[in-house]
C-alpha positions in Angstrom: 0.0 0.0 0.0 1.6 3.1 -0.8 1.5 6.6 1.1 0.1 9.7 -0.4 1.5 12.9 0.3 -1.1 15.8 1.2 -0.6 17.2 -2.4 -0.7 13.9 -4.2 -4.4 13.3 -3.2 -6.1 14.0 -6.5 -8.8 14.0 -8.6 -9.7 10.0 -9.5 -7.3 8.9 -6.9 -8.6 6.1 -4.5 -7.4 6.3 -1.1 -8.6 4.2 2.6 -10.6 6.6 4.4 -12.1 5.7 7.6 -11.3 2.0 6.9 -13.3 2.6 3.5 -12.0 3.1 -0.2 -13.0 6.5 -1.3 -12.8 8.3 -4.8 -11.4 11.7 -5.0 -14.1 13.6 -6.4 -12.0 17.3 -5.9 -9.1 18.8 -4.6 -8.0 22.1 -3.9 -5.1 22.7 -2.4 -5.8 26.3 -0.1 -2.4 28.3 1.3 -3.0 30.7 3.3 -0.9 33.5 4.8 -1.3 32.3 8.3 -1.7 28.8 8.0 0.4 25.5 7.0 -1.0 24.4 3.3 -3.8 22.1 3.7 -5.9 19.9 0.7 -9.6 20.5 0.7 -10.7 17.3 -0.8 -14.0 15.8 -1.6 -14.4 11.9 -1.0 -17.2 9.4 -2.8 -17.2 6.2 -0.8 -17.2 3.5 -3.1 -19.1 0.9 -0.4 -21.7 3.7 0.4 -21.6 6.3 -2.6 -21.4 9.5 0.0 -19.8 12.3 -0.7 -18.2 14.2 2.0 -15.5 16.7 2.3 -12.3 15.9 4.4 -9.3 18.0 4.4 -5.3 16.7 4.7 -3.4 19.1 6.4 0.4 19.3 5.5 1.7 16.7 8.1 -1.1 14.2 7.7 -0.9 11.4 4.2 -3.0 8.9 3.2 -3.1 5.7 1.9 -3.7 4.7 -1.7 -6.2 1.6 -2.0 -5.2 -1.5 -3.3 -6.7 -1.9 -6.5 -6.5 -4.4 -8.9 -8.7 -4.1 -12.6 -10.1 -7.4 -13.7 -12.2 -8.1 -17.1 -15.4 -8.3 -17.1 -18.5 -8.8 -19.3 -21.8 -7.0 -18.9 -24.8 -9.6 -18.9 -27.9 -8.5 -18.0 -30.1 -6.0 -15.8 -33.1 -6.7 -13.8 -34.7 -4.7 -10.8 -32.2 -2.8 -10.0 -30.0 -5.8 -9.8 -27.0 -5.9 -12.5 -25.4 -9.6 -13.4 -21.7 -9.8 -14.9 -19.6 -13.1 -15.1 -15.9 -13.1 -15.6 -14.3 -12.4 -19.4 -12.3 -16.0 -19.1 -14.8 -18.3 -17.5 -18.6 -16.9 -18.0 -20.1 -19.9 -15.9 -18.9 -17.2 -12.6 -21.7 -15.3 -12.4 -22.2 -12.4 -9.9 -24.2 -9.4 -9.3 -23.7 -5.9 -8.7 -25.7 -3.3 -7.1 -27.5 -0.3 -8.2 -25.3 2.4 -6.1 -22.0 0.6 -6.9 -22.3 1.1 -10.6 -23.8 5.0 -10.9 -23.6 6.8 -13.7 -22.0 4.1 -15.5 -25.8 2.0 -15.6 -26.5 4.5 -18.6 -23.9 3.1 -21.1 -24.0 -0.9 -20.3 -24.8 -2.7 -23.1 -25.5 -6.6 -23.1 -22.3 -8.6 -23.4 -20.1 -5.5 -23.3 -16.4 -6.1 -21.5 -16.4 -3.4 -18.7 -13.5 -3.1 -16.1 -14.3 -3.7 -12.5 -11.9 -2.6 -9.8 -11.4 -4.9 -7.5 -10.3 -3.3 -3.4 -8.1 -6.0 -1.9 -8.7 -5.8 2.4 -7.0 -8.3 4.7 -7.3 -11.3 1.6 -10.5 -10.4 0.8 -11.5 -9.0 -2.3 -14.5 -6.4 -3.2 -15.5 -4.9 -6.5 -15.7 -1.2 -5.4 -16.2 0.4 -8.9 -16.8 -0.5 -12.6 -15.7 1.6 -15.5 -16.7 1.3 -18.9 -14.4 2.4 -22.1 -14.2 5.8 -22.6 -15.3 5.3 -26.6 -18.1 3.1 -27.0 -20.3 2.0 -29.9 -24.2 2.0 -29.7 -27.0 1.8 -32.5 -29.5 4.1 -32.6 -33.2 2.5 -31.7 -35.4 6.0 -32.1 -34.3 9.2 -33.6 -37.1 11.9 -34.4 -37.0 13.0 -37.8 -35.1 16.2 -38.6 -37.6 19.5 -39.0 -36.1 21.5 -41.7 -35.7 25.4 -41.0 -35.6 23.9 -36.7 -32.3 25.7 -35.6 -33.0 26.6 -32.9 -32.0 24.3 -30.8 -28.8 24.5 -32.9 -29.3 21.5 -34.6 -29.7 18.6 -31.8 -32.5 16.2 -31.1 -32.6 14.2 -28.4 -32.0 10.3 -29.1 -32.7 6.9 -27.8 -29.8 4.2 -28.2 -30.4 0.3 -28.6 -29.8 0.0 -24.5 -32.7 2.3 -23.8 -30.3 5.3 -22.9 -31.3 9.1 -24.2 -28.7 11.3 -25.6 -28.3 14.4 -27.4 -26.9 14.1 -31.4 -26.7 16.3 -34.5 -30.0 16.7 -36.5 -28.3 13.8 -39.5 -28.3 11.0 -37.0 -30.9 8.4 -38.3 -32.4 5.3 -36.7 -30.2 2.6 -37.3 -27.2 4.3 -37.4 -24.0 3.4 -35.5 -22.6 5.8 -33.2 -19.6 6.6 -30.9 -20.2 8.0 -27.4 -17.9 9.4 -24.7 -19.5 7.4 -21.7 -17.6 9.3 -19.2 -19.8 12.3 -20.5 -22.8 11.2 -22.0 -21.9 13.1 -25.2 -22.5 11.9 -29.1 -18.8 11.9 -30.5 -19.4 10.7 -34.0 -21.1 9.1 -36.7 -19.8 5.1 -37.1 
């Protein structure tokens, strides 16, 4: 486990706070005239999903998480309840909750390979967090038509991909189409 100066606790970062891994959400490191240097940090728990502030004070450092990333494949979601199974032997089959995933639920697509991270505590192991690739490819299930003379909206309609998610794309994006999409996001990169 490695030690994290004051300064070093960043942005995306994933230190053991409290006993619990947390995810640098923001840092800013405040100097005063007065005072010693200090980090004003905000922490997401990835057992819980709070965020709270904490603040490291010049003397004080923390330690990073041990993290591990392991392969694995999206399967299916169902109340709430999403079901994975490892890349290399899909009979393992496990769930995931709700709060674990966030955001991230948006962009899951059946049999997609996501990355879990996997927190490491006294031999035992917990997926804390799963992150999808950056670029990912989804077809378009519903796009309104485009209304000629419209601009004011500056040429964007709003539409629904093939894994029931609702994003914003130019007025040329037609059902059926392939597209590209930032997932970290939500934004309509190209046309496939």
């Amino acid at each position: 486990m490695s030690q994290l100066e004051y300064s070093e606790i960043r942005e995306k970062k994933i230190i053991i706070h409290d006993d619990e891994p947390c995810e640098v959400v923001e840092s800013h490191v405040a100097r005063t005239q007065q005072r010693k240097p200090q980090n004003q940090i905000k922490l997401r728990s990835l057992i819980s999903g709070k965020v709270f502030p904490a603040t490291y004070h010049v003397s004080e450092s923390a330690h990073e998480a041990d993290i591990t990333k392991r392969d694995i494949t999206f399967l299916y979601s169902n109340k709430g309840e999403y079901w994975f199974c490892d890349r290399e032997n899909k009979a393992n089959r496990f769930k995931l909750s709700e709060v674990l995933i966030g955001d991230a639920a948006k962009f899951l697509k059946q049999n997609s390979n996501v990355t879990a991270l996997v927190w490491e505590n006294d031999d035992e192991e917990k997926i804390i967090k799963v992150t999808l690739p950056i670029k990912m490819e989804f077809k378009v299930k519903e796009a309104p038509p485009a209304v000629r003379g419209d601009t004011s909206k500056g040429g964007i309609k709003v539409i629904v991909l093939e894994n029931g998610a609702s994003i914003n794309a130019p007025m040329f994006i037609n059902e059926g189409d392939v597209i590209r999409v930032n997932t970290e996001n939500g934004e309509y990169v190209e046309r496939v």
